[in-house]
C-alpha positions as CSV (number, residue, x, y, z in Angstrom):
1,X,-51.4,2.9,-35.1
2,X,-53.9,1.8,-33.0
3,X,-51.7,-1.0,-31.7
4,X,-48.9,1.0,-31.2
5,X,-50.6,3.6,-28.9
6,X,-51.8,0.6,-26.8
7,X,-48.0,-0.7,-26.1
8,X,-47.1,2.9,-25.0
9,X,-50.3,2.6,-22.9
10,X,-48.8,-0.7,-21.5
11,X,-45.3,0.7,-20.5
12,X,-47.0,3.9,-19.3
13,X,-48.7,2.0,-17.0
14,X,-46.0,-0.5,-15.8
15,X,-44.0,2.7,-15.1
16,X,-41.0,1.4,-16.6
17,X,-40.7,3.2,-19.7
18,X,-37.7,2.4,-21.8
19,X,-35.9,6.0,-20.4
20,X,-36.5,4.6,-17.3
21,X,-35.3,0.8,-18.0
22,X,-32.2,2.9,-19.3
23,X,-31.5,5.1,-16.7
24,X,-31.9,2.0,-14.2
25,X,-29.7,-0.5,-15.7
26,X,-27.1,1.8,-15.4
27,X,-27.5,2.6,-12.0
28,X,-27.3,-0.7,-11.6
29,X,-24.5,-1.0,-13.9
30,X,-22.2,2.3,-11.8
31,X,-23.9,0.3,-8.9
32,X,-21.9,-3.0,-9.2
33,X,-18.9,-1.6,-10.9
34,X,-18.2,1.2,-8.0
35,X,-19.2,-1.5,-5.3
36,X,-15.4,-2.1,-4.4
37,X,-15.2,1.5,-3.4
38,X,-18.2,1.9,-1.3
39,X,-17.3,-1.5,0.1
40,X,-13.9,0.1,1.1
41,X,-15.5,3.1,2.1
42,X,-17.5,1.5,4.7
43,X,-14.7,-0.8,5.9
44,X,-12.9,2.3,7.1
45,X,-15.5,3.9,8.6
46,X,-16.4,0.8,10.5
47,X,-12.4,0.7,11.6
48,X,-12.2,4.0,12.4
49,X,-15.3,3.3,14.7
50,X,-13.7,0.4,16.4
51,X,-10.2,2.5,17.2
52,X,-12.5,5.1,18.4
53,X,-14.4,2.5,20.6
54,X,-12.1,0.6,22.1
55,X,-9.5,4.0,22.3
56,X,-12.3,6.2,24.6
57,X,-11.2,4.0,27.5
58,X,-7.9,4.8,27.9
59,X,-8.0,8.5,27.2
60,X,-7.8,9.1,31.0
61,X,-5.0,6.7,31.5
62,X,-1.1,8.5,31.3
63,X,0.4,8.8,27.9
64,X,3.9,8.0,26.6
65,X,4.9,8.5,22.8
66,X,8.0,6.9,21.4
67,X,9.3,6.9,17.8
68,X,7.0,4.3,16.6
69,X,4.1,4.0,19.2
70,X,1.9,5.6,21.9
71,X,1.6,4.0,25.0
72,X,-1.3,4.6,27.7
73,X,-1.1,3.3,30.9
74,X,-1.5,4.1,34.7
75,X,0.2,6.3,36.5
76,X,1.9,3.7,38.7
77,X,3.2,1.6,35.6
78,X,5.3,4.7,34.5
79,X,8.8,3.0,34.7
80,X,7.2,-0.1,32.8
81,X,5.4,1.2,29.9
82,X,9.0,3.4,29.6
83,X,11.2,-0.4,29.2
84,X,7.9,-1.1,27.1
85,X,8.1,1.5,24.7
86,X,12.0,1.3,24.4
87,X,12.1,-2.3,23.9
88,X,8.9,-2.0,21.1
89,X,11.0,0.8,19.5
90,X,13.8,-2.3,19.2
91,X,11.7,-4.2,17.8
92,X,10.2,-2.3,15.1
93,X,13.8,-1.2,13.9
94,X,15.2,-5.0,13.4
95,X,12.5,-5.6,12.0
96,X,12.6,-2.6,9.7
97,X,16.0,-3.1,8.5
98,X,14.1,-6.6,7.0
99,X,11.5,-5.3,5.8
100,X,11.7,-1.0,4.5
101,X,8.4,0.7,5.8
102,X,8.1,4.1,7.0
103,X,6.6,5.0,10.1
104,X,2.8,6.9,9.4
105,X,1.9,10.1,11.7
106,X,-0.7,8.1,13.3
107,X,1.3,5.3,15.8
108,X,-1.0,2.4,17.3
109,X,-1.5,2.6,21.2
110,X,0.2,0.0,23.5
111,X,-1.7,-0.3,26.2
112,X,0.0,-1.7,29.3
113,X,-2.7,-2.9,32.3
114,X,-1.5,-4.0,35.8
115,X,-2.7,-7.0,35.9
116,X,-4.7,-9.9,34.0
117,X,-7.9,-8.9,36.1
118,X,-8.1,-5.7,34.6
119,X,-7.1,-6.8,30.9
120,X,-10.2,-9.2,31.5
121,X,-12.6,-6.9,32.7
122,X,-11.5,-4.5,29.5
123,X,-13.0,-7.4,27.4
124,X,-15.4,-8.7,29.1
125,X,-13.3,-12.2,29.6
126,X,-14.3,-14.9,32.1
127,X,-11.3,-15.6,34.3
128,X,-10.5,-18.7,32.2
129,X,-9.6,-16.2,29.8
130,X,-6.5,-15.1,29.4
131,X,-3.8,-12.7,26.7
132,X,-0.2,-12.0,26.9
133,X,-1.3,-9.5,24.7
134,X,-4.1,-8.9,22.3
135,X,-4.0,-6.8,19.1
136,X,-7.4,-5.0,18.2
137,X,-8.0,-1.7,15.9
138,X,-4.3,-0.6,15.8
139,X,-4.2,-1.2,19.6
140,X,-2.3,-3.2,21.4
141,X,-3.3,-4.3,24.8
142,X,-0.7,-5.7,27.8
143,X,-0.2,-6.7,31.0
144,X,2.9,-6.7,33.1
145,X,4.1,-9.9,34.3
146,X,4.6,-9.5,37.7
């Protein structure tokens, strides 16, 4: 007995008692196993921050929606981000008819700049740097050609 009473002594003072092993090991165990979930949790928060951060700029700028898209852009671009939005709508229907998909509630922005100098200064871009376009956090950023 006397030996016995000294291992309980031993694992009261580690503070690890075998409950507590128990009840740890499966934390550990719900840990690892529900990891894909908080993983995906947290990769949705973090895009849903992104939309949110790169969106707050253009909340100012005019707005356009179309079947399939919202498009932001200033007021003097008006007749382009119209053609823009029309000819996106185009797209997204032959495309459609190739691939089925259903439009969501939630339509990603075009966002149509007046020029590459403004596109760059919206990212921070050297004037080396250059886009046609550039896709980020269900955004899609533009400049007009001419």
């Amino acid at each position: 007995m006397m030996q016995g009473e000294r291992r309980v002594e031993a694992i009261r003072v580690s503070g690890f008692g075998i409950k507590n092993r128990a009840v740890i090991a499966s934390a550990l165990f719900l840990l690892v196993l529900l990891s894909p979930y908080f993983s995906n949790a947290l990769q949705a928060i973090w895009h849903t921050c992104t939309i949110i951060s790169v969106r707050r700029h253009y909340l100012a700028w005019s707005s356009l929606e179309t079947r399939y898209f919202q498009l932001r852009y200033l007021p003097e671009d008006r007749v382009l981000a119209e053609k823009i939005g029309k000819e996106a709508d185009r797209a997204v229907a032959k495309v459609a008819k190739l691939i089925p998909h259903s439009a969501g509630e939630k339509r990603p922005w075009l966002i149509v700049f007046p020029s590459q100098e403004i596109l760059r200064e919206s990212f921070g871009w050297g004037r080396e740097t250059g886009a046609l376009g550039v896709y980020l956090a269900e955004t899609v950023n533009s400049f007009k050609l001419c």
